[in-house]
C-alpha positions as semicolon CSV with decimal commas, in nm:
position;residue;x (nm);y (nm);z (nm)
1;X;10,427;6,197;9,064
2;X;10,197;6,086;9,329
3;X;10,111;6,220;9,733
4;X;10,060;6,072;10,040
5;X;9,921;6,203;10,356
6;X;9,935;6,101;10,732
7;X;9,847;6,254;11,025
8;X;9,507;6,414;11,134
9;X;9,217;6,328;10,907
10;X;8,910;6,465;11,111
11;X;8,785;6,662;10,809
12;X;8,874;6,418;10,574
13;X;9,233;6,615;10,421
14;X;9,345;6,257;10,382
15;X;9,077;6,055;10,260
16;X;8,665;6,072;10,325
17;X;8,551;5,878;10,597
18;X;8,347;5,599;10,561
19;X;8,005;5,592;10,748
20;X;7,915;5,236;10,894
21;X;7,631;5,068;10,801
22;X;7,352;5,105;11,007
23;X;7,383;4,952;11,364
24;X;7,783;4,904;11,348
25;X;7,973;5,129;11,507
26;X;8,271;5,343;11,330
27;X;8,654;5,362;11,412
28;X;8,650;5,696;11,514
29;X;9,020;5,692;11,610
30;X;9,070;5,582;11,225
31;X;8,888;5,820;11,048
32;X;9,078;6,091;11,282
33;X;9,420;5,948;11,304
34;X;9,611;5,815;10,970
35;X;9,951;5,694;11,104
36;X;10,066;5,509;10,780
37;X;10,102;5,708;10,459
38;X;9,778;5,648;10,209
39;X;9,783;5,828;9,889
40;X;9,551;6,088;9,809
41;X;9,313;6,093;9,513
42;X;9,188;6,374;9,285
43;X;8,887;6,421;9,129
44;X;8,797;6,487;8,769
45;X;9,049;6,262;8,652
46;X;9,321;6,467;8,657
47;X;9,644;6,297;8,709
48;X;9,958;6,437;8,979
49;X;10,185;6,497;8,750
50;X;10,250;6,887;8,831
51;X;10,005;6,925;9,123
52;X;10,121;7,178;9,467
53;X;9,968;7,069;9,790
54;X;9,958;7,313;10,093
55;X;9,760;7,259;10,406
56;X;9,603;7,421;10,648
57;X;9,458;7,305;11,031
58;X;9,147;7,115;10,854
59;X;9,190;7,204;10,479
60;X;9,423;7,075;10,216
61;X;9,428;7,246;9,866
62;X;9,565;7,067;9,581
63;X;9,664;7,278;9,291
64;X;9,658;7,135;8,936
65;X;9,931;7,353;8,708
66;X;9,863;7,169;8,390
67;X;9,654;7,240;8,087
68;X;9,324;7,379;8,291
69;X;9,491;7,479;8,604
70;X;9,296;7,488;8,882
71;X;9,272;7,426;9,292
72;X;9,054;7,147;9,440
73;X;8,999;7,137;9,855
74;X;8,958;6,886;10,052
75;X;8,850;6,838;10,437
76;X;8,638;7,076;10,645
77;X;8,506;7,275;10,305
78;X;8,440;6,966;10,136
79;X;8,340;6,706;10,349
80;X;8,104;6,548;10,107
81;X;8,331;6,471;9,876
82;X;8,704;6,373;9,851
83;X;8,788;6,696;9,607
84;X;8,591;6,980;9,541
85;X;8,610;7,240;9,285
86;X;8,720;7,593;9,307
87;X;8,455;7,706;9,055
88;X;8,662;8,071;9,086
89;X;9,013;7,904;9,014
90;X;9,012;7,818;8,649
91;X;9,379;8,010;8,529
92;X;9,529;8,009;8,824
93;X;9,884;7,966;8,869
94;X;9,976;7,927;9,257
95;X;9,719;7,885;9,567
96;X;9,779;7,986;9,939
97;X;9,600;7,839;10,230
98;X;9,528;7,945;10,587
99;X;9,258;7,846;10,798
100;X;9,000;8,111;10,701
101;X;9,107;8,211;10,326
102;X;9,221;8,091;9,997
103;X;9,444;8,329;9,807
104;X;9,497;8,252;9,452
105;X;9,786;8,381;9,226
106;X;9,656;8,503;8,802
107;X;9,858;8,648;8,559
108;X;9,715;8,985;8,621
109;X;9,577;8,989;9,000
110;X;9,584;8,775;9,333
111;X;9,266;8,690;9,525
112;X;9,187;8,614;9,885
113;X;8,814;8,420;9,917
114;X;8,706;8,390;10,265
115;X;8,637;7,998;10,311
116;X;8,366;8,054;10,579
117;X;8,105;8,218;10,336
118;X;7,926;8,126;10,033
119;X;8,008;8,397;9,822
120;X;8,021;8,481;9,453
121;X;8,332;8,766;9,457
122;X;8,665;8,746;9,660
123;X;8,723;8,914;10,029
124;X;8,996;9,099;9,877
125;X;9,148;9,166;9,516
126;X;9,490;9,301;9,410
127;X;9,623;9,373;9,063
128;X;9,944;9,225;8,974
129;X;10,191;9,498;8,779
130;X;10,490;9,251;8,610
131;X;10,769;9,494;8,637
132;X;10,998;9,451;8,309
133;X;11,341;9,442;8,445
134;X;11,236;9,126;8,684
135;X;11,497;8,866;8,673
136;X;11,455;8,501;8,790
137;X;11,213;8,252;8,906
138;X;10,884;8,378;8,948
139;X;10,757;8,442;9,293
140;X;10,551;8,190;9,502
141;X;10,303;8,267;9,766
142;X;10,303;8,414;10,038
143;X;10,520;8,661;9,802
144;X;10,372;8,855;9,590
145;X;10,551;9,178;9,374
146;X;10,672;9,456;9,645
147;X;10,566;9,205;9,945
148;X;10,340;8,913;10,047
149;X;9,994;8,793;10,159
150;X;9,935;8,733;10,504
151;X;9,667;8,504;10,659
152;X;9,441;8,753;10,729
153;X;9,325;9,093;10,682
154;X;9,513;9,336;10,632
155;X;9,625;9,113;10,329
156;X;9,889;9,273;10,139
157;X;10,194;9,382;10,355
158;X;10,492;9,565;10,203
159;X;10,891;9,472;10,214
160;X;11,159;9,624;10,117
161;X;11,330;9,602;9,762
162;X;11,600;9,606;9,942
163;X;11,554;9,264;10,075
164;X;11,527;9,115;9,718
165;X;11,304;8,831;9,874
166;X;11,337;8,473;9,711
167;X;11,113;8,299;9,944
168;X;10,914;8,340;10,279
169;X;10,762;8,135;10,508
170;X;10,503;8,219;10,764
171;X;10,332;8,115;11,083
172;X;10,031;8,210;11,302
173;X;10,301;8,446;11,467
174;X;10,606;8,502;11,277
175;X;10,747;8,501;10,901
176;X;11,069;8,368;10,773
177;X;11,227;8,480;10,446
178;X;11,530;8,389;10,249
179;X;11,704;8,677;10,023
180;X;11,824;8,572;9,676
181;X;12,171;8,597;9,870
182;X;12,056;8,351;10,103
183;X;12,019;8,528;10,428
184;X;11,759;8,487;10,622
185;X;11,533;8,736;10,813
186;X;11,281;8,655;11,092
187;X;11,026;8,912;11,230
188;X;10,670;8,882;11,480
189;X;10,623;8,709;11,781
190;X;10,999;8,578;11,946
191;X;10,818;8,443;12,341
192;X;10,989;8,078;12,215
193;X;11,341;8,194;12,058
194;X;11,178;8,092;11,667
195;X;11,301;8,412;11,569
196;X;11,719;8,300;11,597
197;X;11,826;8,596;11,766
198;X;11,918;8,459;12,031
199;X;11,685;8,590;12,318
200;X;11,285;8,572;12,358
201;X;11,161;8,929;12,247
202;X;10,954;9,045;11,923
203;X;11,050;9,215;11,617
204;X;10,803;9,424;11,419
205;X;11,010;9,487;11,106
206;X;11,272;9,181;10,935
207;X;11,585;9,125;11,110
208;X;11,869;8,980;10,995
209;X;12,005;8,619;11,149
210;X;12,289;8,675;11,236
211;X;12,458;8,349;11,358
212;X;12,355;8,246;10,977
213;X;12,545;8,550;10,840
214;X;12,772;8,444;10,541
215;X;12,636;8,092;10,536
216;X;12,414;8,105;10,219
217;X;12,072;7,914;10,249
218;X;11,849;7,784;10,016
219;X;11,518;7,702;10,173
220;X;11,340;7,798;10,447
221;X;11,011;7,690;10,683
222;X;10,854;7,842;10,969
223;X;10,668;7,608;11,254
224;X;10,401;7,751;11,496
225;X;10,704;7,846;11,753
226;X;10,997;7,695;11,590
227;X;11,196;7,764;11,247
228;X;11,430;7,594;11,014
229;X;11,598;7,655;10,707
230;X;11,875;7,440;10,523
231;X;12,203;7,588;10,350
232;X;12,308;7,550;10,027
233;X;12,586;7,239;10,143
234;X;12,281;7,096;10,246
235;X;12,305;7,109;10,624
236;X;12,009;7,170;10,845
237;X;11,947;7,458;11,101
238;X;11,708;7,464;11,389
239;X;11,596;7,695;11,673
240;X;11,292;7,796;11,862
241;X;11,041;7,563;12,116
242;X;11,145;7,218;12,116
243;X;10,861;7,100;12,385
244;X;10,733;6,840;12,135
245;X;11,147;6,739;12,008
246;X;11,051;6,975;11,698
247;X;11,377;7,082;11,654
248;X;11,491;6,677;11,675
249;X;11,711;6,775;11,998
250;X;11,666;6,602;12,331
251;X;11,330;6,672;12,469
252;X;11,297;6,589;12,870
253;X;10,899;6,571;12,838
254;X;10,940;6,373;12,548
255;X;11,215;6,158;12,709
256;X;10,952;6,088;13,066
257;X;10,688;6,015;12,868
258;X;10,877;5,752;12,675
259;X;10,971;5,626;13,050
260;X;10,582;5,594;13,147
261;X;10,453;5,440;12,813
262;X;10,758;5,167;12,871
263;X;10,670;5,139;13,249
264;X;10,297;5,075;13,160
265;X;10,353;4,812;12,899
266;X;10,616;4,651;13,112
267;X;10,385;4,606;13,389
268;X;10,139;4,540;13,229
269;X;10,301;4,215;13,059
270;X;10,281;4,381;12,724
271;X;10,593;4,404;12,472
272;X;10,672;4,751;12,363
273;X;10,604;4,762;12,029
274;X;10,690;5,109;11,947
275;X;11,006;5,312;12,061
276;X;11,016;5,688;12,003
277;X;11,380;5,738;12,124
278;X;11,669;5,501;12,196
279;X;11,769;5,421;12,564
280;X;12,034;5,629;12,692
281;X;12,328;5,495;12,712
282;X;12,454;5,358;13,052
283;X;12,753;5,590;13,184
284;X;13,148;5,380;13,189
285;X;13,252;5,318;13,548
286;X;13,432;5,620;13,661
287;X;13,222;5,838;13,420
288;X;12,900;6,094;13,497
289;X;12,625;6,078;13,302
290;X;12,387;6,362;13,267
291;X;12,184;6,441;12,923
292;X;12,135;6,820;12,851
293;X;11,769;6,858;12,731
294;X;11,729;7,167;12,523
295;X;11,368;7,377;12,572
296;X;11,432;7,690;12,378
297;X;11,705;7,733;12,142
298;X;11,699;8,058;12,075
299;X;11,993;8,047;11,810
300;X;12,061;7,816;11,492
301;X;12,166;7,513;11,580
302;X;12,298;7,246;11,322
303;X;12,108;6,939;11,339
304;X;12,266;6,608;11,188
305;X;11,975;6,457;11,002
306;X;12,216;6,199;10,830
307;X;12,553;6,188;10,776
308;X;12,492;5,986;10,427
309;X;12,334;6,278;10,253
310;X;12,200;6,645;10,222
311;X;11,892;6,768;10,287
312;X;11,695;6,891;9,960
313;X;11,381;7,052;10,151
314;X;11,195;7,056;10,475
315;X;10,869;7,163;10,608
316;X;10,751;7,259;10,967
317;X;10,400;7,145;11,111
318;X;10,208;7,309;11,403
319;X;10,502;7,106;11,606
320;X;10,674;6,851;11,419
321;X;10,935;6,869;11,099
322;X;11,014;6,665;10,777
323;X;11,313;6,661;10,581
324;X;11,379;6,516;10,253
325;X;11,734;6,451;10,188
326;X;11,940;6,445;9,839
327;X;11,869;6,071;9,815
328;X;11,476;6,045;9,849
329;X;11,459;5,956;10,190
330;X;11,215;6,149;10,435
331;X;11,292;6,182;10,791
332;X;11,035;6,315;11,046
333;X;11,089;6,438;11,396
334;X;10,863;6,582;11,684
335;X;10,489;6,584;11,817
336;X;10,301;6,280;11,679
337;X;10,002;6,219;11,843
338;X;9,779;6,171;11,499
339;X;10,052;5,942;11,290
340;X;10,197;6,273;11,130
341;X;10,532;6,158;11,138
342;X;10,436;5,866;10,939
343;X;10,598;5,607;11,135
344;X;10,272;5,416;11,185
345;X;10,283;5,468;11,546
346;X;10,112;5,752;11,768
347;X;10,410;5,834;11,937
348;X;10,655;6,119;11,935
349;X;11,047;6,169;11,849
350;X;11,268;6,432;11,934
351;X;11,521;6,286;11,658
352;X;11,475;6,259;11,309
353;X;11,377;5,916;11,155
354;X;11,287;5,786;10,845
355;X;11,017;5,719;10,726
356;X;11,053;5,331;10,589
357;X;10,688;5,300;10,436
358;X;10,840;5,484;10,084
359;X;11,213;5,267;10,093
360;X;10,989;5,001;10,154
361;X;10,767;5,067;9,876
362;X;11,071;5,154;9,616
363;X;10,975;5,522;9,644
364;X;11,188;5,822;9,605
365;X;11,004;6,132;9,808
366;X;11,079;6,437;9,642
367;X;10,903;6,676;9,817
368;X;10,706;6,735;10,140
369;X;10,450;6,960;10,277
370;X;10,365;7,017;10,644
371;X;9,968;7,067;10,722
372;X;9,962;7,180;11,151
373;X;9,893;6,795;11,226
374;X;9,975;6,635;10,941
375;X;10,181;6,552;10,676
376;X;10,228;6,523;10,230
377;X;10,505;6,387;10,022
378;X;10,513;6,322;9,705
379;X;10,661;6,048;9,576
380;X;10,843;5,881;9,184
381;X;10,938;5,557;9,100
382;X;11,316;5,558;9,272
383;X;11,436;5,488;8,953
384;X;11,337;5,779;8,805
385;X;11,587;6,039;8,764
386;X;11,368;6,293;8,959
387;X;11,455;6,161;9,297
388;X;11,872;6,192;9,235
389;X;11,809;6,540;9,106
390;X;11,878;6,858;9,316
């Protein structure tokens, strides 16, 4: 298995920058922006084949899970070097990152070191109690035994066994978590409907979705003010801020920005290279014409990725999405200003497309992992029977 990254490289998540020789000048827009997907590298010689990626604002940590497990960073921490070693992470068996911590998962304990200080003993320690009569797949962070791990202090937060959590994602602002039944519960900030309950206010404590009652999901992924989860058919809900087309529904300051870039170019004698959205279609004679542009959704809303196939998994960014459907494809959707939607182009969608570099390339994406501004999938040979598997 291998990654890729795109999107914003200012710390060097992607790959180290380059200085210039002296007396030539850098491509500072390069070093920042990566709009085509390049494939990361990992120090020590390790190879990919069971590595976890998550990502934070300027950091990306890349957990190795064979033989010595351990976590390497990259970007604002390490900026000397592509990797660097988490000296404290030798045994560890799942990493969390936010913007200011590290939280690493043992057998017997999880640990939260604060990135911003050189220091020789964790911020915060917890002891891990396996309970006996646990049945299924292990938990994966933010969840820990009788709760999860937040970004920041206080760490540990409590939920109730009655919940039976499988999964949970979180944001700056909000959490989303999937029960082993499949519902889904939202709770924290609501101002942009990325809660799903259908109006703008907050919830302290998790509250059931209700429009997704009965529908039984399997994944889910919360955005800075969006959220999305997918059902176990394989279709894909959406709801919350859709300013940037995050929720890949019609976006009007997406949709006059497209108008501008177009008017430029054309008067400017240049060919439009790039298009973010198609044209609308011209009304019939005798027929009105009048696009509804969509905000806030402030309940689920089924979004139609592809009609050839299902989506396996999906990830949310600060404010874009990617989707990986049943057949390897991935499909990205929403703000793009640094090349995080992969599309080697700087511009926006509010409609999911794929992402041709990896058909192109004979790869099968299996998975995907949203940083705020940019973007990791990793990627088999597509004919290896990973990429047909559910």
């Amino acid at each position: 298995m291998r990654w890729f990254g795109f999107g914003f490289n200012a710390f060097g998540q992607i790959y180290v920058h380059v200085k210039a020789p002296k007396g030539e000048s850098s491509d500072a827009v390069k070093d920042v922006t990566v709009s085509s997907p390049t494939e990361l590298t990992l120090s020590r010689d390790c190879c990919w084949k069971s590595v976890q990626v998550k990502a934070s604002w300027s950091r990306r940590a890349s957990s190795l899970l064979d033989g010595d497990s351990h976590v390497c960073l990259a970007g604002f921490c390490a900026v000397q070097s592509n990797e660097s070693y988490v000296k404290h992470s030798s045994g560890c068996t799942d990493a969390f990152i936010s913007e200011s911590y590290l939280t690493l998962v043992f057998p017997d304990r999880v640990e939260s070191w604060d990135l911003q200080k050189e220091v020789d003993s964790p911020a915060w320690s917890m002891e891990i109690k396996t309970q006996p009569d646990t049945r299924g797949p292990p938990l994966s962070l933010p969840l820990v035994p009788g709760g999860y791990i937040a970004m920041k202090p206080p760490f540990y937060r409590s939920l109730s066994p009655h919940l039976k959590a499988k999964s949970l994602s979180l944001s700056a602002e909000h959490a989303i978590l999937l029960t082993a039944s499949g519902a889904v519960y939202t709770w924290g900030l609501g101002s942009h409907g990325q809660l799903g309950h259908g109006g703008l206010t907050s919830e302290e404590e998790p509250r059931a979705v209700e429009a997704l009652w009965g529908m039984p999901m399997s994944c889910v992924a919360a955005g800075a003010w969006h959220s999305v989860c997918i059902s176990d058919g394989g279709d894909l809900y959406v709801w919350g801020w859709n300013e940037s087309g995050q929720l890949g529904l019609p976006s009007r300051g997406l949709r006059k920005a497209l108008q501008q870039q177009t008017g430029q170019q054309a008067g400017s004698g240049a060919p439009c290279q790039h298009a973010t959205t198609p044209p609308a279609k011209e009304p019939q004679e005798g027929e009105q014409h009048e696009e509804v542009f969509i905000s806030i959704q402030a309940f689920p809303a089924l979004l139609d990725v592809t009609p050839s196939c299902e989506i396996r998994t999906v990830s949310c960014g600060c404010r874009h999405t990617a989707a990986v459907t049943t057949e390897g494809d991935l499909y990205t959707w929403g703000w793009g200003d640094y090349g995080q939607l992969g599309h080697q182009s700087l511009f926006s969608l509010d409609e999911p497309r794929r992402v041709e570099f990896f058909r192109e390339q004979q790869m099968c994406v299996v998975d995907v992992v949203c940083g705020a501004w940019n973007t990791f999938a990793a990627v088999v040979e597509a004919e290896e029977k990973a990429c047909t598997s559910n």
